[in-house]
Backbone as a chain_set.jsonl record, in Angstrom:
{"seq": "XXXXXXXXXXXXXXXXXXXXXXXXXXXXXXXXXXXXXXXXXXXXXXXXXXXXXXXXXXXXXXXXXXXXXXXXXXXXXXXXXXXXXXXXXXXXXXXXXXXXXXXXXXXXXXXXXXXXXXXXXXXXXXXXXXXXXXXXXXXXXXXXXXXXXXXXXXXXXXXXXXXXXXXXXXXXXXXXXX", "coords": {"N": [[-0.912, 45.861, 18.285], [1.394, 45.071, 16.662], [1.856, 42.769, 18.085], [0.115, 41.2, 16.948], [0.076, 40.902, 14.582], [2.829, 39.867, 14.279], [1.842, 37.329, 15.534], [0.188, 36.32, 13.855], [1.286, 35.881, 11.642], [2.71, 33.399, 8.865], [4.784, 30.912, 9.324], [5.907, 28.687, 8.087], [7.537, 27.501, 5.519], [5.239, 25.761, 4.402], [3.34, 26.624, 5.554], [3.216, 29.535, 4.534], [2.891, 28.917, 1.799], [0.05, 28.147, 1.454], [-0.894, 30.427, 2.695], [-0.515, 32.199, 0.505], [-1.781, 30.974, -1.378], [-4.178, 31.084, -0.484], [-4.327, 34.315, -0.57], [-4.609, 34.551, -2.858], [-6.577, 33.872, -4.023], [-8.342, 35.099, -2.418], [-8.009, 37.703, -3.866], [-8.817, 37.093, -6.384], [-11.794, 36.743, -5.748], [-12.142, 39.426, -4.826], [-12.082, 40.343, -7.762], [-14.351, 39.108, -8.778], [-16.237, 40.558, -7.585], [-16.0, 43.63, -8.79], [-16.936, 41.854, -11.632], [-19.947, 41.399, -10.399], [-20.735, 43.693, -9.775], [-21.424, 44.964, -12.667], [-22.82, 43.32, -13.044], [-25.079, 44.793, -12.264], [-25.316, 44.051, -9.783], [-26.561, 41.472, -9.062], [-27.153, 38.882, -7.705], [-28.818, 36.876, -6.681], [-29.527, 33.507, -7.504], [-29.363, 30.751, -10.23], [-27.099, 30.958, -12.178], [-24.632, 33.053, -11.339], [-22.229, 35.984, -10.248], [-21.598, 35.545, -7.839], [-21.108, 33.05, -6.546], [-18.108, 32.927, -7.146], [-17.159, 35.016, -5.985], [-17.587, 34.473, -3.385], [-17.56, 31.773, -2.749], [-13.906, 31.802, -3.272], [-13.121, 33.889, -1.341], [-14.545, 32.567, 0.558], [-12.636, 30.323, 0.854], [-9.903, 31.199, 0.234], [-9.656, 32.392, 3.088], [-9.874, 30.232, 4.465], [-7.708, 28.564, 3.54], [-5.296, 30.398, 4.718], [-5.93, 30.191, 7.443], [-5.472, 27.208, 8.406], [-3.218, 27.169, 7.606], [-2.455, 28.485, 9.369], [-2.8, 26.928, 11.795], [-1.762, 24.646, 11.613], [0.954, 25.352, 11.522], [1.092, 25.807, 14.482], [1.642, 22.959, 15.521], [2.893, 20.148, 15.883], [6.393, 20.642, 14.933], [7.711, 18.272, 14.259], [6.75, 16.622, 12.332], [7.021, 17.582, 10.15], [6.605, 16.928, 7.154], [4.194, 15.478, 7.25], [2.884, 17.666, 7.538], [3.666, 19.387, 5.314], [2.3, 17.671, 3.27], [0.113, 17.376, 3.692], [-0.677, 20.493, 3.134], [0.076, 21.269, 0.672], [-2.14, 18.965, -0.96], [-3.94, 20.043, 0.037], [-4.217, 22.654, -0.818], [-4.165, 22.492, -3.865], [-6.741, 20.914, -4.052], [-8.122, 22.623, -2.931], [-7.975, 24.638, -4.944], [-8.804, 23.34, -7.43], [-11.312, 23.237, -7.094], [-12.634, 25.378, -6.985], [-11.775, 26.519, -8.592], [-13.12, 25.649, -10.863], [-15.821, 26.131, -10.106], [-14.992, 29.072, -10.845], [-15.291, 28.807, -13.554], [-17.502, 27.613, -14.082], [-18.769, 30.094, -14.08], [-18.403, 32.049, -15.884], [-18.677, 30.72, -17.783], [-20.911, 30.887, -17.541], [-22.714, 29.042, -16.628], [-24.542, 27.099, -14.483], [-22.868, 26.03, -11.014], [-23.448, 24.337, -9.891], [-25.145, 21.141, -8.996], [-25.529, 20.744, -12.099], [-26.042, 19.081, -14.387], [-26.661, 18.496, -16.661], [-25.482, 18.568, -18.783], [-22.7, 16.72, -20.977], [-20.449, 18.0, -20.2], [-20.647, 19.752, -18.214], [-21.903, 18.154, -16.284], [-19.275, 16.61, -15.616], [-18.093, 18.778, -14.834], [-19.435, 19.618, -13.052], [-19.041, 17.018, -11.271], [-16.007, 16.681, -10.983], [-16.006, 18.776, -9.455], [-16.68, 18.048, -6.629], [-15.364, 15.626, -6.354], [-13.013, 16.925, -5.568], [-13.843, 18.684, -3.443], [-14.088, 16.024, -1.537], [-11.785, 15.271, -1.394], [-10.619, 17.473, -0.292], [-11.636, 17.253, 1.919], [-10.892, 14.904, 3.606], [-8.228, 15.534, 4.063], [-8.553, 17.925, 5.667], [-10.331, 16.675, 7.619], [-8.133, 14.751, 8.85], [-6.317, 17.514, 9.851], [-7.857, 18.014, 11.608], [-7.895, 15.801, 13.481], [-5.183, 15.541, 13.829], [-4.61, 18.031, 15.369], [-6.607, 17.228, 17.665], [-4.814, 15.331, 18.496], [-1.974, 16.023, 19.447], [-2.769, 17.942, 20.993], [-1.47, 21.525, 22.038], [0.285, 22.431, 24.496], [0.073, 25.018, 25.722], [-3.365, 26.108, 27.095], [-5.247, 28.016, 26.269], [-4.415, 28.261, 23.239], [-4.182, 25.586, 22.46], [-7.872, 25.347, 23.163], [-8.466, 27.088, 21.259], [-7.737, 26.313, 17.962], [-9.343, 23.008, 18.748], [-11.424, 23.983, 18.983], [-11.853, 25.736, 16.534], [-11.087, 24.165, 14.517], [-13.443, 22.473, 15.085], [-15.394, 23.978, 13.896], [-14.998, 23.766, 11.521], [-15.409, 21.469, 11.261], [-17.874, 21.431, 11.397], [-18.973, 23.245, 9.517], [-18.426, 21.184, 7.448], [-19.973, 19.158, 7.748], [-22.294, 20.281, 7.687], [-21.952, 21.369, 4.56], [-22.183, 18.723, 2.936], [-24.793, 17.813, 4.18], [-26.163, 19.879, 2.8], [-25.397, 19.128, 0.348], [-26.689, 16.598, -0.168], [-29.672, 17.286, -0.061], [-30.254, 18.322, -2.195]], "CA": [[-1.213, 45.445, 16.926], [2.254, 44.59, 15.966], [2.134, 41.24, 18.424], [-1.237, 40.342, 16.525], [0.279, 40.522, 13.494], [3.345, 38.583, 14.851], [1.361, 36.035, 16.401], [-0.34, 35.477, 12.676], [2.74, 35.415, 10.168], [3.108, 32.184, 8.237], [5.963, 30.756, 9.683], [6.655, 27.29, 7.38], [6.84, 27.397, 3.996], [3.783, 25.478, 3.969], [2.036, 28.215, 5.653], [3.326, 30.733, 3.586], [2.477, 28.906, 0.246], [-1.314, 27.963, 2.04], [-1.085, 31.509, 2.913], [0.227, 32.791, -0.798], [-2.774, 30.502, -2.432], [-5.846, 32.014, -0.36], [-4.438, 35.458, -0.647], [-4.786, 34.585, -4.446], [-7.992, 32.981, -4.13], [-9.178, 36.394, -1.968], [-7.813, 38.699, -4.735], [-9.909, 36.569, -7.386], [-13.098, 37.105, -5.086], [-12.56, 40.778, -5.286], [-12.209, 41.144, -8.962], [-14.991, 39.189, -9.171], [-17.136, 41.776, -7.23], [-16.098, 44.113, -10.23], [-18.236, 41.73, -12.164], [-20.797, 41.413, -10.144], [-21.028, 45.244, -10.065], [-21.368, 44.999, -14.228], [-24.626, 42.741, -13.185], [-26.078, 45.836, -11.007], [-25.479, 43.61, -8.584], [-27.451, 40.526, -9.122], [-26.642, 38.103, -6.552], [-29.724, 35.634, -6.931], [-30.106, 32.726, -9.218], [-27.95, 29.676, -10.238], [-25.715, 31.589, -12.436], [-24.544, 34.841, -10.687], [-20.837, 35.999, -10.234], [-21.554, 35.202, -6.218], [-20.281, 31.894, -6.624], [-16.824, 33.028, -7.463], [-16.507, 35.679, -4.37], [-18.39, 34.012, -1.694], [-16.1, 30.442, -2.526], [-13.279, 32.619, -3.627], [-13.221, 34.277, -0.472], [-13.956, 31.654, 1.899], [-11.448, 29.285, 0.902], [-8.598, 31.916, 0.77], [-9.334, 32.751, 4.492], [-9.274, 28.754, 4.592], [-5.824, 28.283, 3.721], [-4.326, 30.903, 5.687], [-6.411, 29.701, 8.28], [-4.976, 25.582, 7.956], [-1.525, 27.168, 7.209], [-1.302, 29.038, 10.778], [-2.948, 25.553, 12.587], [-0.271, 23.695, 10.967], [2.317, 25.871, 12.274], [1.339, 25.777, 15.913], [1.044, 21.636, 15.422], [4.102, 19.539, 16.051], [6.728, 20.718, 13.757], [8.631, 16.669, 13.975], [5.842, 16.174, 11.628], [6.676, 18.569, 8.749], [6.207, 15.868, 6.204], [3.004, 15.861, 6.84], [2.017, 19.184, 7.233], [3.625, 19.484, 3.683], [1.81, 16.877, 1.984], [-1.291, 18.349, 3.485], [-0.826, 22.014, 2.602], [0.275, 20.911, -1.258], [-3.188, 18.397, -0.972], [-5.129, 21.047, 0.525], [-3.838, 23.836, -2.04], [-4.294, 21.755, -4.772], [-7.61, 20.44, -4.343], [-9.366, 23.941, -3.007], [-7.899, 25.614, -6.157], [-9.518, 22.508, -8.535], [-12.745, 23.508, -6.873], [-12.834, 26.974, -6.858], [-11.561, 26.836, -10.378], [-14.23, 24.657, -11.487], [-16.803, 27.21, -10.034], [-15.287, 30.01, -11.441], [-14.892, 28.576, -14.724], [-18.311, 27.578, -14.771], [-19.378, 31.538, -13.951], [-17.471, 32.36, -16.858], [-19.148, 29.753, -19.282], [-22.708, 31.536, -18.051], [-23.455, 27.726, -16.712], [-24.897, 26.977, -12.977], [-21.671, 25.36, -11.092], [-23.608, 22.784, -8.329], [-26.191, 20.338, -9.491], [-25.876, 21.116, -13.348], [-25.608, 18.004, -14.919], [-27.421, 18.707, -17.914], [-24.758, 18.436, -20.294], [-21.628, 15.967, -20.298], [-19.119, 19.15, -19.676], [-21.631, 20.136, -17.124], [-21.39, 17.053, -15.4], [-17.937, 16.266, -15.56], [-17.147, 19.719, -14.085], [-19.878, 18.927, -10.976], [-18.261, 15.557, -10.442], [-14.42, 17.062, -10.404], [-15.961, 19.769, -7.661], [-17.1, 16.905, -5.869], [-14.061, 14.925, -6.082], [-12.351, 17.777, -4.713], [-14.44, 18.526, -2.253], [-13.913, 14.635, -1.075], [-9.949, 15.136, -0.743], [-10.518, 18.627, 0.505], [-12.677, 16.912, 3.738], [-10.124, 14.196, 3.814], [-7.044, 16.513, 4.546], [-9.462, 18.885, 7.113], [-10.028, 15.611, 8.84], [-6.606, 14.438, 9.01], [-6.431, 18.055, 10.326], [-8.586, 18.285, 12.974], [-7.306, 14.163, 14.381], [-3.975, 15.709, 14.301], [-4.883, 18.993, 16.617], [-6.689, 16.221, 19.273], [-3.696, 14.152, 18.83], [-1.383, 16.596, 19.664], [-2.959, 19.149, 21.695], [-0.497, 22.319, 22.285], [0.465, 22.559, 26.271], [-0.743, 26.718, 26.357], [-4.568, 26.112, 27.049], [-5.683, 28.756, 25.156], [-4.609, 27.72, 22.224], [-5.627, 24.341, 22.74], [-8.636, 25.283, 23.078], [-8.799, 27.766, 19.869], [-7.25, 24.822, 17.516], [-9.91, 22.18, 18.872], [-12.393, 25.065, 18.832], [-11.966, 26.383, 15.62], [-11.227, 22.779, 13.766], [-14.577, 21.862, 15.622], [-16.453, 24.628, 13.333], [-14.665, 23.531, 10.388], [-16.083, 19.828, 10.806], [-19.243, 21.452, 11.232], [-19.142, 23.001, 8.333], [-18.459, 19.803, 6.718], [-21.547, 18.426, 7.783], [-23.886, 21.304, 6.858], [-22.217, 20.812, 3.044], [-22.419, 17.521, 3.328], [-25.939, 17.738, 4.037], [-26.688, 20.636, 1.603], [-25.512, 17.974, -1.169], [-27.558, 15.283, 0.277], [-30.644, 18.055, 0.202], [-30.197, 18.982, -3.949]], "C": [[-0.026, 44.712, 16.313], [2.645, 43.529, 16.673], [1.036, 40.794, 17.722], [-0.516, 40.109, 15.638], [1.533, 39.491, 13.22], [2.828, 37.182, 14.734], [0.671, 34.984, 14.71], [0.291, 35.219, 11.579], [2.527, 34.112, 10.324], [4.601, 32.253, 9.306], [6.64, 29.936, 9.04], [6.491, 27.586, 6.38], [5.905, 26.883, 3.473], [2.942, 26.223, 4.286], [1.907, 29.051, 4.914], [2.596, 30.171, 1.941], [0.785, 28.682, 0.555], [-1.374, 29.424, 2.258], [-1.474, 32.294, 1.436], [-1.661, 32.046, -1.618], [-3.916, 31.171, -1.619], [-5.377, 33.244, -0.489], [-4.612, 35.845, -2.289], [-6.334, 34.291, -4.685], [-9.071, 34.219, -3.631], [-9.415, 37.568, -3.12], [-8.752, 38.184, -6.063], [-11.416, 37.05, -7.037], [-13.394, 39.131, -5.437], [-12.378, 41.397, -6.616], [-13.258, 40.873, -9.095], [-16.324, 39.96, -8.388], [-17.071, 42.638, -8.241], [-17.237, 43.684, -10.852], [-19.814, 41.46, -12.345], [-21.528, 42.812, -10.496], [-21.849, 45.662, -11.387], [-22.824, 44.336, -14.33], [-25.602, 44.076, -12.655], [-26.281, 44.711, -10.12], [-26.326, 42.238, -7.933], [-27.056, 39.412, -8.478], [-27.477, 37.034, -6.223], [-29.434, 34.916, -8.189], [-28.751, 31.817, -9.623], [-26.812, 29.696, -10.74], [-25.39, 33.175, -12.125], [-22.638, 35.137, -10.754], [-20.299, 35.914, -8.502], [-20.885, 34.533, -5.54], [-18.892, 31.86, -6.876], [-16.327, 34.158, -6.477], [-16.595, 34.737, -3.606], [-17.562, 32.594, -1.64], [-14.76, 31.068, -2.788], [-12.403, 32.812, -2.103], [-12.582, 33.886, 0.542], [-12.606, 30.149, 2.246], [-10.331, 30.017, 0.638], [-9.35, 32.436, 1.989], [-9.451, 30.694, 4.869], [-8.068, 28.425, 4.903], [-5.219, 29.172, 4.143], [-4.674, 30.339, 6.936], [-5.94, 28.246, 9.042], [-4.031, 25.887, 7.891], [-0.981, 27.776, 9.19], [-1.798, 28.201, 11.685], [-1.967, 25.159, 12.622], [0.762, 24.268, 11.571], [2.496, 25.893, 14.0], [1.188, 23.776, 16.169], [2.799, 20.843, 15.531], [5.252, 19.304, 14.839], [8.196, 18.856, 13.615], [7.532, 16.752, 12.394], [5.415, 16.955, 10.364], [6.275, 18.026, 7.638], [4.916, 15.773, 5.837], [2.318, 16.695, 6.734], [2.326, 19.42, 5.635], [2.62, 18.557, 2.908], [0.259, 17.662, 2.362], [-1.574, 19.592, 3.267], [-0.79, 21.959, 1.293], [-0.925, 20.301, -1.532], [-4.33, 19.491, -0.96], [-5.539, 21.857, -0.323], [-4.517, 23.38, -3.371], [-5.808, 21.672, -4.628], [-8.595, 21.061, -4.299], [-9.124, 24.273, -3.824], [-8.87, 24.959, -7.2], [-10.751, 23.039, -8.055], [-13.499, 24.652, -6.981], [-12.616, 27.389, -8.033], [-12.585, 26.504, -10.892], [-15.683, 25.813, -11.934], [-16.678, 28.485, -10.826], [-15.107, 29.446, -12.886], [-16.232, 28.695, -15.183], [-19.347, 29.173, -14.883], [-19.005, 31.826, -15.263], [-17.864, 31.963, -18.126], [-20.445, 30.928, -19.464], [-23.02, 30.216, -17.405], [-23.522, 28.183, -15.056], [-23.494, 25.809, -12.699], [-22.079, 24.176, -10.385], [-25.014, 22.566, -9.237], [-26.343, 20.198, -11.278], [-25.051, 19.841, -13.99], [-26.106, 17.645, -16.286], [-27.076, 18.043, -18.806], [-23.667, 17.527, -19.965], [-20.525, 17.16, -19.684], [-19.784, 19.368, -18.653], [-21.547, 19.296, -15.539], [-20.003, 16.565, -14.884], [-17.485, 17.368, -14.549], [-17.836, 19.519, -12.349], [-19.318, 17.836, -10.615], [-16.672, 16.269, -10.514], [-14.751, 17.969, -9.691], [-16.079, 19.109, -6.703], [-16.177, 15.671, -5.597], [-12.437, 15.633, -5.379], [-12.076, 18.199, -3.802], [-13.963, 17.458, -1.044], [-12.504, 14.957, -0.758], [-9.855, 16.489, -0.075], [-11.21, 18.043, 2.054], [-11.503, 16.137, 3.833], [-8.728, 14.807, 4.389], [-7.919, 17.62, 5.569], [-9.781, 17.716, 8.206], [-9.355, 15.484, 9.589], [-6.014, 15.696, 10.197], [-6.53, 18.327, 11.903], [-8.222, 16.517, 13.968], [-6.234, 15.421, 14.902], [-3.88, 17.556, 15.41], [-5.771, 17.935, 17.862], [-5.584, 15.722, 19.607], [-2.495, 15.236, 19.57], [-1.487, 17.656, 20.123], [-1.746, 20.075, 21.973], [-0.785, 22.378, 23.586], [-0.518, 24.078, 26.487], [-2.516, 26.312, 25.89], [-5.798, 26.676, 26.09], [-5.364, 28.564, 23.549], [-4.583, 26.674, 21.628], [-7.124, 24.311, 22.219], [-9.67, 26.148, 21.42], [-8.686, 26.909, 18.526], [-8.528, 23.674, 17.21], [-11.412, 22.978, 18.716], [-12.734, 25.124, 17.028], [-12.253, 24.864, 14.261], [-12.474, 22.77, 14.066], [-15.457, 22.593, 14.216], [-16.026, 24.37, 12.312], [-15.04, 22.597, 10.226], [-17.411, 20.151, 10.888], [-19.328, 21.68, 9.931], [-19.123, 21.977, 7.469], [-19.379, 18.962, 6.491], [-22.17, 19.16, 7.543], [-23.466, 21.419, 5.037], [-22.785, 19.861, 2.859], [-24.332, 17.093, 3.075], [-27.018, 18.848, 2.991], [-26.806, 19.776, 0.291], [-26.449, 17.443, -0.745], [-29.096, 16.39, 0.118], [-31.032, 18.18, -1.132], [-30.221, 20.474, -3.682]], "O": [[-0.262, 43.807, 15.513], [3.694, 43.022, 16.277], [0.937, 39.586, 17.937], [-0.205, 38.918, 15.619], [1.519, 38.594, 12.377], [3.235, 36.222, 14.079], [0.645, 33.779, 14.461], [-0.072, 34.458, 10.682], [2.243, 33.563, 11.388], [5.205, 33.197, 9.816], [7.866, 30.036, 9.096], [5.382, 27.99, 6.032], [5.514, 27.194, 2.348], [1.95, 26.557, 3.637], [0.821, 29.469, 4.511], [1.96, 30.882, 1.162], [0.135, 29.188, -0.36], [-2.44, 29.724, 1.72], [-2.543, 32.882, 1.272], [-2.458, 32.74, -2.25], [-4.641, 31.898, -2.298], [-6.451, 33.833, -0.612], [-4.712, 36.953, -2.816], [-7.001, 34.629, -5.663], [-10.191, 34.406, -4.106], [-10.458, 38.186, -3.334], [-9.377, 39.046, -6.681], [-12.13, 37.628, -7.856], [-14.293, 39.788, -5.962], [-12.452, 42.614, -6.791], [-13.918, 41.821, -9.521], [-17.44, 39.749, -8.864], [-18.122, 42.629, -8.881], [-18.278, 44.338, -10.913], [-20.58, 41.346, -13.301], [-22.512, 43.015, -11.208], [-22.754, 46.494, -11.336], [-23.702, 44.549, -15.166], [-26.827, 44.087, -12.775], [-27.418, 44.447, -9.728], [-26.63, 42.024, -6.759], [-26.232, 38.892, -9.23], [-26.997, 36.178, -5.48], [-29.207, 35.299, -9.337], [-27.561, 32.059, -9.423], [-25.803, 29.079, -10.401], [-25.869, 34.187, -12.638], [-21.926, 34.348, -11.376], [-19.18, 36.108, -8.027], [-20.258, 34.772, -4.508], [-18.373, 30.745, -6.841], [-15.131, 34.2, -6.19], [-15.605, 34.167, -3.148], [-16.96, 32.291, -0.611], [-14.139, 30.378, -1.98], [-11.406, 32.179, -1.758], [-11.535, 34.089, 1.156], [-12.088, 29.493, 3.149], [-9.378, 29.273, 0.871], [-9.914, 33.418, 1.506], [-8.781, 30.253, 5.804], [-7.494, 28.122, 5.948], [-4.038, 28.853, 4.003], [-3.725, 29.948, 7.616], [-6.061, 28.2, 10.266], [-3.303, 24.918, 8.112], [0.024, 27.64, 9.888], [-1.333, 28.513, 12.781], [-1.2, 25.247, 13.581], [1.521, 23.536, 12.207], [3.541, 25.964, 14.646], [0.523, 23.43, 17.145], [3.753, 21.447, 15.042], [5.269, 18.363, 14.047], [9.22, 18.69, 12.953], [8.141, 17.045, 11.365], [4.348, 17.072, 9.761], [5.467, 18.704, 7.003], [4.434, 15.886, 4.71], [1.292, 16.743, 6.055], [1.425, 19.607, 4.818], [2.221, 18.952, 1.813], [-0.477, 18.295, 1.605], [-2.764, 19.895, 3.188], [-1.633, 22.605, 0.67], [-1.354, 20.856, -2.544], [-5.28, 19.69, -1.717], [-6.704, 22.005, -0.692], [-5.445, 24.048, -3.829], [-6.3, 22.613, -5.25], [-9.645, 20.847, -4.906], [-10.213, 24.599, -4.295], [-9.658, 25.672, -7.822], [-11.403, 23.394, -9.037], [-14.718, 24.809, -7.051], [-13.099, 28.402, -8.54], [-13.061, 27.399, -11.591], [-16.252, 26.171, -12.965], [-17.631, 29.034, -11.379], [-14.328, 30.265, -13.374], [-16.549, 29.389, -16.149], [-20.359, 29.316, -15.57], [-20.083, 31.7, -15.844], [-17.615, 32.484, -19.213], [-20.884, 31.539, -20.438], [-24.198, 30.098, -17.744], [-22.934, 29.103, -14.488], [-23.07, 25.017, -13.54], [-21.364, 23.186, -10.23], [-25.69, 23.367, -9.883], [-27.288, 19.536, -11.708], [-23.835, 19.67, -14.066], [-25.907, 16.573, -16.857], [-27.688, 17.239, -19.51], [-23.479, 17.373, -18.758], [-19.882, 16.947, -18.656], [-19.071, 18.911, -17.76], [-21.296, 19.594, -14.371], [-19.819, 16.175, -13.731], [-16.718, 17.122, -13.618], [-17.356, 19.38, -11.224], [-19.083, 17.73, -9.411], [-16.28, 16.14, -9.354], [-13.805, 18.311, -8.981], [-15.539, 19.546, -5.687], [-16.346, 14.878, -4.672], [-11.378, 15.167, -4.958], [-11.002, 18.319, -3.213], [-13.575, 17.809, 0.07], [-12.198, 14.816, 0.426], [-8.948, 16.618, 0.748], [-11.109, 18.642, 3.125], [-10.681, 16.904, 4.333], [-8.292, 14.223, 5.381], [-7.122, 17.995, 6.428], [-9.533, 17.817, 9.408], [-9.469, 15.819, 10.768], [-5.421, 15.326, 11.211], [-5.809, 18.643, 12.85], [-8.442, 16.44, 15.177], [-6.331, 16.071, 15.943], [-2.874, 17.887, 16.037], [-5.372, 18.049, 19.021], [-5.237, 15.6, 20.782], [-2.264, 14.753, 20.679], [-0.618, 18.504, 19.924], [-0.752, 19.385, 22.199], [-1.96, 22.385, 23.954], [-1.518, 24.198, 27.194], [-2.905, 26.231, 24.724], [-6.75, 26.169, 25.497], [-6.262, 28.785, 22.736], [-4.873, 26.579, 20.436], [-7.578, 23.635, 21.296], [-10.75, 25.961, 20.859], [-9.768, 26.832, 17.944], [-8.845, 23.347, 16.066], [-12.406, 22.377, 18.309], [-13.702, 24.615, 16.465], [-13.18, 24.662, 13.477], [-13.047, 23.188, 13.06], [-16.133, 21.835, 13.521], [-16.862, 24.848, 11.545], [-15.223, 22.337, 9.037], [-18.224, 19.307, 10.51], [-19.64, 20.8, 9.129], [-20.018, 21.985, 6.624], [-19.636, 18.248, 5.522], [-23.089, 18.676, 6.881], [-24.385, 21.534, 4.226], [-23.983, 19.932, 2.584], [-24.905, 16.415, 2.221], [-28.171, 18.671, 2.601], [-27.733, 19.666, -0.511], [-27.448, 18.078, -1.085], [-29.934, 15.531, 0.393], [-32.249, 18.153, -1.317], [-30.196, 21.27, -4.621]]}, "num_chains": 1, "name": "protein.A"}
């Protein structure tokens, strides 16, 4: 257990602060279970407090996730791992903020364009989104480009990126769906 946990320490200060922001982003998710709790639990329906775990959540195991890639990735190239961990950080928090903000109003956070605030806040999740794929790209090039020599984690890297560009395309196509 104590080489697993080894093997998964941050090691760059960009990991650690990619680390530091989803373990903030996790701890948000579980308060807002609290207020789900306060619903009895109501977990259907366009405004719920779901939307602020379940993105919450998955984008702090994101950025630890992107922070310990980055560290097995060619450290000549810290420059860019920084600009993309500060990009990355940055642009999941705008999105995840957005959502929980709009839990918070009482408003639905995707498709709700009703109102101009409404709108404005779905188009800055969506402009977020857009530089959040753009840096997971960049990502996943720079694990082909630079495959690591040990096979195995090679193949975990090109693996794991792989399911992260899927995901990309099943949002992707969720927007495109309404």
């Amino acid at each position: 257990m104590d080489a697993l946990l080894h093997d998964l320490r941050p090691i760059t200060a960009t990991s650690r602060r990619l680390s530091l922001g989803g373990a903030a982003w996790v701890a948000s998710a579980v308060v807002h279970v609290g207020m789900l709790a306060s619903t009895g639990f109501v977990w259907q329906g366009a405004v719920s407090w779901r939307k602020p775990i379940v993105f919450g959540f998955s984008i702090g195991l994101l950025l630890a996730t992107i922070g310990w890639v980055l560290d097995r990735l060619d450290p000549d190239d810290g420059r860019l791992a920084r600009g993309l961990g500060w990009t990355l950080l940055v642009s999941s928090s705008i999105e995840v903020g957005l959502i929980t903000l709009q839990a918070w109003r009482g408003e639905a956070s995707h498709f709700n364009v009703a109102e101009p605030t409404d709108a404005a806040i779905f188009a800055g999740m969506g402009a977020a989104i857009a530089v959040m794929s753009v840096c997971l790209v960049t990502v996943f090039a720079w694990v082909l480009r630079r495959r690591p020599t040990d096979p195995v984690l090679a193949l975990a890297l090109t693996a794991g990126m792989g399911l992260v560009m899927a995901g990309l395309g099943v949002g992707q196509w969720a927007i495109e769906l309404g």
